[in-house]
C-alpha positions as CSV (number, residue, x, y, z in Angstrom):
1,X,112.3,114.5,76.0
2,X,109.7,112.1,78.2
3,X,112.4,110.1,80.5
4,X,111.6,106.4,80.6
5,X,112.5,103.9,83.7
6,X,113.6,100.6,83.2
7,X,115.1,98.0,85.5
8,X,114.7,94.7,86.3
9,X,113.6,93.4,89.7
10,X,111.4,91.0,91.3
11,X,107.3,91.7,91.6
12,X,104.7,89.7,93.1
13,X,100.5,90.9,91.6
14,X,98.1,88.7,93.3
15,X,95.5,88.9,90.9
16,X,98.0,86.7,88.8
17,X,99.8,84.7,90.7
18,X,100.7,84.0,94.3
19,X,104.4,83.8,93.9
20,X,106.4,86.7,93.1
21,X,108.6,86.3,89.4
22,X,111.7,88.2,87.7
23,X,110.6,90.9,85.5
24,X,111.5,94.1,83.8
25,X,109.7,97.0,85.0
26,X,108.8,99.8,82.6
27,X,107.9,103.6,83.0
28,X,107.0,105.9,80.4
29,X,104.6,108.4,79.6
30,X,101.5,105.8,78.7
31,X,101.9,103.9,82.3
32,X,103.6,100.8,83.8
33,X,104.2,97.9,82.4
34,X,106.4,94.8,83.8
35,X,107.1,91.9,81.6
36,X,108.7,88.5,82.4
37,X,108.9,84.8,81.9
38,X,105.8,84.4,83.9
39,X,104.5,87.9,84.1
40,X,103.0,90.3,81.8
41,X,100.9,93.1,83.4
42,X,100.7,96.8,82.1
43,X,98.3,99.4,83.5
44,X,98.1,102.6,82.2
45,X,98.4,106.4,83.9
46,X,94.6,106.6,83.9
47,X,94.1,102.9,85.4
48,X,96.8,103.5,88.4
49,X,94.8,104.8,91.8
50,X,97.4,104.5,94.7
51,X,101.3,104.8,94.6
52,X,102.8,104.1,98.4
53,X,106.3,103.0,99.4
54,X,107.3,101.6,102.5
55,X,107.4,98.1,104.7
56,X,106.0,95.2,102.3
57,X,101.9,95.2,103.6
58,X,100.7,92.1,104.7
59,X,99.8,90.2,101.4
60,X,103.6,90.6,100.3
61,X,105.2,90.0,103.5
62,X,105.9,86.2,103.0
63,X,107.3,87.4,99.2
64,X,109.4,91.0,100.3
65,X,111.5,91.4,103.7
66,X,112.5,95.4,102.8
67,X,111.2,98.3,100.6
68,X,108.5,97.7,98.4
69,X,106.7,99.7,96.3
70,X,102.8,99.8,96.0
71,X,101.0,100.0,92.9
72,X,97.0,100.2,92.9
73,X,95.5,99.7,89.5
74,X,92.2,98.9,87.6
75,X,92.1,95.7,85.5
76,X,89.3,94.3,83.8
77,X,87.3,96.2,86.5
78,X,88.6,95.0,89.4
79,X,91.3,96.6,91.9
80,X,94.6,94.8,91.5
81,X,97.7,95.6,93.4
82,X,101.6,95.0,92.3
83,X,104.6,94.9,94.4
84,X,107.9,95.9,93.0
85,X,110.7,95.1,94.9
86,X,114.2,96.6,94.8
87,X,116.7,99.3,96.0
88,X,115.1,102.2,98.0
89,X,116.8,104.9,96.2
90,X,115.6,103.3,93.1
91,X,111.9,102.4,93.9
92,X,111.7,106.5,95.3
93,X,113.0,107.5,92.1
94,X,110.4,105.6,90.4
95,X,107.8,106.7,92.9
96,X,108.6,110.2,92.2
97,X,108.8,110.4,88.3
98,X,105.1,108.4,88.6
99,X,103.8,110.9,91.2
100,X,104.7,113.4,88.8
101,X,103.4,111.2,85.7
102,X,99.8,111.3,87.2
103,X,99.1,114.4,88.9
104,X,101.8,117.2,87.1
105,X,99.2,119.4,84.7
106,X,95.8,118.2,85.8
107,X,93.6,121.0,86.3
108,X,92.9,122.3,90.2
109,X,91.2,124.4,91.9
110,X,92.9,126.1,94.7
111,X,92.3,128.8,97.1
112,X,95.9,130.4,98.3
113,X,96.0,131.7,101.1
114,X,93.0,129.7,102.6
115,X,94.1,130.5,105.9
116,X,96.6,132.8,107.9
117,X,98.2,131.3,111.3
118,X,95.0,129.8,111.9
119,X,92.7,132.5,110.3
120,X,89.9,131.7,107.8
121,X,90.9,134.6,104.9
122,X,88.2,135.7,102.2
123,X,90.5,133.9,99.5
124,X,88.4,132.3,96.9
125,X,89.1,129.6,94.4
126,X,91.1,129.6,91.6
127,X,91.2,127.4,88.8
128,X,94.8,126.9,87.0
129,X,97.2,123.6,86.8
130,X,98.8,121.9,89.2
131,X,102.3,121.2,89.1
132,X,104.4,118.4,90.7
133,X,108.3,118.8,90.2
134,X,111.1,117.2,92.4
135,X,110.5,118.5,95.9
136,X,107.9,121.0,95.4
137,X,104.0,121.3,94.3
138,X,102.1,124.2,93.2
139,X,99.7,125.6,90.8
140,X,100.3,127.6,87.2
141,X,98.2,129.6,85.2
142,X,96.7,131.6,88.1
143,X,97.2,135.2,88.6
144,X,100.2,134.5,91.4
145,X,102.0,131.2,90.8
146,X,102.5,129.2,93.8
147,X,105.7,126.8,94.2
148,X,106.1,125.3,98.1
149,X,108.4,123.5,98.6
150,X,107.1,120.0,100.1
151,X,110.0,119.9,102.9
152,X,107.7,123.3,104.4
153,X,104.3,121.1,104.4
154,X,103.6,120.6,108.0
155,X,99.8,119.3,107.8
156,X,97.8,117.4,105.3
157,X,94.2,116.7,105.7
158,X,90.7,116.1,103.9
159,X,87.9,117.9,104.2
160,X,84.7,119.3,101.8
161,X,85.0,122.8,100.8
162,X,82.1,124.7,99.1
163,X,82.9,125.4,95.3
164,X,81.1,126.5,92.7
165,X,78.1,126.4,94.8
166,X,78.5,122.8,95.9
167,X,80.6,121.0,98.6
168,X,83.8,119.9,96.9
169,X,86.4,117.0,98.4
170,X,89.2,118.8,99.1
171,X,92.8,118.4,99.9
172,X,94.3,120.9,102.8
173,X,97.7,121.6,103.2
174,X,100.0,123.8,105.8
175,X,103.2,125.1,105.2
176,X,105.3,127.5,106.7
177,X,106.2,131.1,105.5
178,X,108.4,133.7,107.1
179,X,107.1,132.2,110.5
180,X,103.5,131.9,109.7
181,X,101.5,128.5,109.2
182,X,99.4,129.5,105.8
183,X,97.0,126.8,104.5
184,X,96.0,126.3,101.0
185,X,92.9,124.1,99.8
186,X,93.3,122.0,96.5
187,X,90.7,120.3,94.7
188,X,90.8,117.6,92.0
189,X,88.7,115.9,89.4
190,X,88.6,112.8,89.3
191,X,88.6,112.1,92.5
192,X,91.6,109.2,92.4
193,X,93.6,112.3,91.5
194,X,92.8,113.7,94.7
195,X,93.4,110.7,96.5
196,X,97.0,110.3,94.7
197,X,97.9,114.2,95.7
198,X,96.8,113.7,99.2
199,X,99.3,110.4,99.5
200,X,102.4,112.4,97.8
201,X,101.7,115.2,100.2
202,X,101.7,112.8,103.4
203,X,104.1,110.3,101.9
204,X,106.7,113.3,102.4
205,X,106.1,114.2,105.9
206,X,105.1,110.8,106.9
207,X,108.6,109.7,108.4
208,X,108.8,112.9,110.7
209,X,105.2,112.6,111.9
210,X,105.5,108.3,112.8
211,X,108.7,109.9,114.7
212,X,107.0,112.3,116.9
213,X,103.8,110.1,117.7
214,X,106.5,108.0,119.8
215,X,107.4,111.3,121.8
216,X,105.3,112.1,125.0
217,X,106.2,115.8,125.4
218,X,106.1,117.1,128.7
219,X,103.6,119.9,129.3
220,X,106.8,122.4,129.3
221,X,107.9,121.9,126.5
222,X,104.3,122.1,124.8
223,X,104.3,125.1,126.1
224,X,108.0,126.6,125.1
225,X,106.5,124.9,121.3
226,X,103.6,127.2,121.3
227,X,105.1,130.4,122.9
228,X,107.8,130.0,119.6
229,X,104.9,129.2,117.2
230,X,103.0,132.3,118.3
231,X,106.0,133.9,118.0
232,X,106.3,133.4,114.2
233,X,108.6,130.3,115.6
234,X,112.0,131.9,117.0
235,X,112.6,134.1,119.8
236,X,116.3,135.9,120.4
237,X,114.6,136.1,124.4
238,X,115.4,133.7,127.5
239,X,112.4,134.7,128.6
240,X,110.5,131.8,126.6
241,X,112.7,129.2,128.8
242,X,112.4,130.9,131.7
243,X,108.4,131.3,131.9
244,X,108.2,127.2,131.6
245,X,111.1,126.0,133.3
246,X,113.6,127.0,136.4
247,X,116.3,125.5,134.7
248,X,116.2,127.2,130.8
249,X,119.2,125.4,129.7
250,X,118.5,121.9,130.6
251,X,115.0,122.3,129.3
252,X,116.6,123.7,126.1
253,X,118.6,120.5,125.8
254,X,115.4,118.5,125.8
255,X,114.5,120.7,122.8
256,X,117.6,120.1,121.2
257,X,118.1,116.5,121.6
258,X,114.4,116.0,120.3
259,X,114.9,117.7,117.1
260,X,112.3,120.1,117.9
261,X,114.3,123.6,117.8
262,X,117.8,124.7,116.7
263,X,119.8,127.1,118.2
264,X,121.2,129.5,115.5
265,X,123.4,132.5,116.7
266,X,121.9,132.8,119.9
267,X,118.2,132.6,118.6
268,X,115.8,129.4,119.2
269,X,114.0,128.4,116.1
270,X,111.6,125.8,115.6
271,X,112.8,122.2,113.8
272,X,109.9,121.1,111.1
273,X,109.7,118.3,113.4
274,X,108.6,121.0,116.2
275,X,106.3,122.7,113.5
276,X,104.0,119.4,113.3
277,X,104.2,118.5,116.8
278,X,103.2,122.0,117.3
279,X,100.4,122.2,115.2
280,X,98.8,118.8,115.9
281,X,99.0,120.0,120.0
282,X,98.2,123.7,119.8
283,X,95.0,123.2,120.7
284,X,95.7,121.5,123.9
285,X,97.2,124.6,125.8
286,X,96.7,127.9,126.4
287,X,99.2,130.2,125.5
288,X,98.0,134.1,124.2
289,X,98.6,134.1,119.9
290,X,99.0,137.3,117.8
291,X,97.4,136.7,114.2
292,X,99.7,138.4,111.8
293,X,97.6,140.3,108.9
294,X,97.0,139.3,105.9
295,X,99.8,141.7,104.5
296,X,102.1,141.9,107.9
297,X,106.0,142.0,107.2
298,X,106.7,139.9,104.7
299,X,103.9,138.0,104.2
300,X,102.5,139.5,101.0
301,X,99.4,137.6,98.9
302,X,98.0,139.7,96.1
């Protein structure tokens, strides 16, 4: 049975008015609608282009002091935006189900493994269906169904990736298995499909990332990052510590208190947060790395 939202809050659409008004919001397997005394607005799955939630942007700021959430739609042509406003929980709940309401089934076609700890694998494309549940995204009807969970996603980018014999837009995303960073590319017809996927896939991350752009990592602990990434990211051995720092223990505090490793029976494991700081600063020091194979340990792609 299709599960249907409904709550009332308060929303503000430009494109209407310039005051925000009381309405009842409604989500069901045809689109959003919101209807009120001075507000009647519905945009179908089809029409809706962007889905965000966060600090009200600027053209709601004067109407919304918290959470809002961010609905881009087409209407009568045009690019329209509405605001909902209410509880967080509530407005990610809604978020979610409509994430899942737009992308959950749409064909894709993805190439899994795309890369291996950084290496460019002979993987080709694969056309099946993507699929959005709570917490994870993947693709059915493939040969080997893929299900990662989005808490594992350390990197999301664009880029144009040759398909079919033509340069495709493409959606690339990291995530970590069994110590190893593998990347998968996903592409998506049309593309405001794409665009939606690439904004759920950053959306979840996106706290974690604003985080560490406010840290200015000492070269040490770049170092000790990278040395446990090329390590398939933990390491049982002092050693690590020792090679960066005179005094192991107070630089493992730094670690700690930063989020960016654990300490679980005696071994040193990389956070997610130390993951993405990792990966967006690998390339800024020089440590030796071991590529794993394509079918080393557990690490297994058919």
């Amino acid at each position: 049975m299709t599960q249907t939202l409904k709550f009332s809050t308060t929303v503000l659409c430009t494109a209407v008015s310039p005051d925000p008004s009381e309405a009842l919001l409604r989500l069901d397997d045809t689109g959003l609608t919101v209807r009120g005394p001075e507000l009647a607005e519905a945009a179908t799955l089809a029409e809706i282009f962007d889905v965000r939630i966060g600090r009200p942007p600027q053209a709601a700021r004067q109407a919304f002091s918290g959470t809002v959430l961010t609905v881009g739609f087409e209407r009568g042509g045009q690019h329209a935006v509405l605001f909902v406003d209410g509880e967080e929980t509530t407005l990610e709940r809604v978020r979610g189900v409509l994430f899942r309401r737009l992308l959950d089934g749409t064909e894709v076609a993805m190439c899994h493994p795309a890369t291996i700890g950084g290496r460019v694998t002979t993987r080709r494309f694969d056309i099946g269906e993507l699929r959005v549940t709570p917490g994870k995204v993947g693709c059915t009807g493939i040969k080997q169904p893929l299900h990662i969970d989005i808490g594992d996603i350390v990197a999301v980018s664009r880029s144009e990736r040759e398909l079919l014999g033509r340069l495709e837009p493409t959606v690339e995303l990291r995530y970590v298995k069994h110590g190893v960073v593998v990347g998968v590319y996903l592409s998506l017809n049309p593309p405001r499909k794409l665009n939606l996927l690439g904004r759920l896939l950053r959306s979840e991350y996106r706290h974690l990332t604003r985080q560490l752009h406010e840290l200015d990592p000492p070269t040490p602990v770049v170092r000790v990052l990278t040395r446990l990434y090329s390590r398939g990211g933990s390491t049982d051995s002092g050693a690590v510590l020792a090679a960066e720092s005179t005094d192991p223990e107070s630089l493992l505090r730094t670690l700690r208190s930063n989020d960016l490793v654990e300490l679980v029976d005696g071994t040193v494991r990389l956070t997610m947060r130390g993951w993405i700081l990792v990966i967006e600063r690998v390339g800024t020091v020089t440590v030796p790395y071991h590529r794993p194979s394509e079918t080393s340990g557990d690490l297994q792609f058919e």
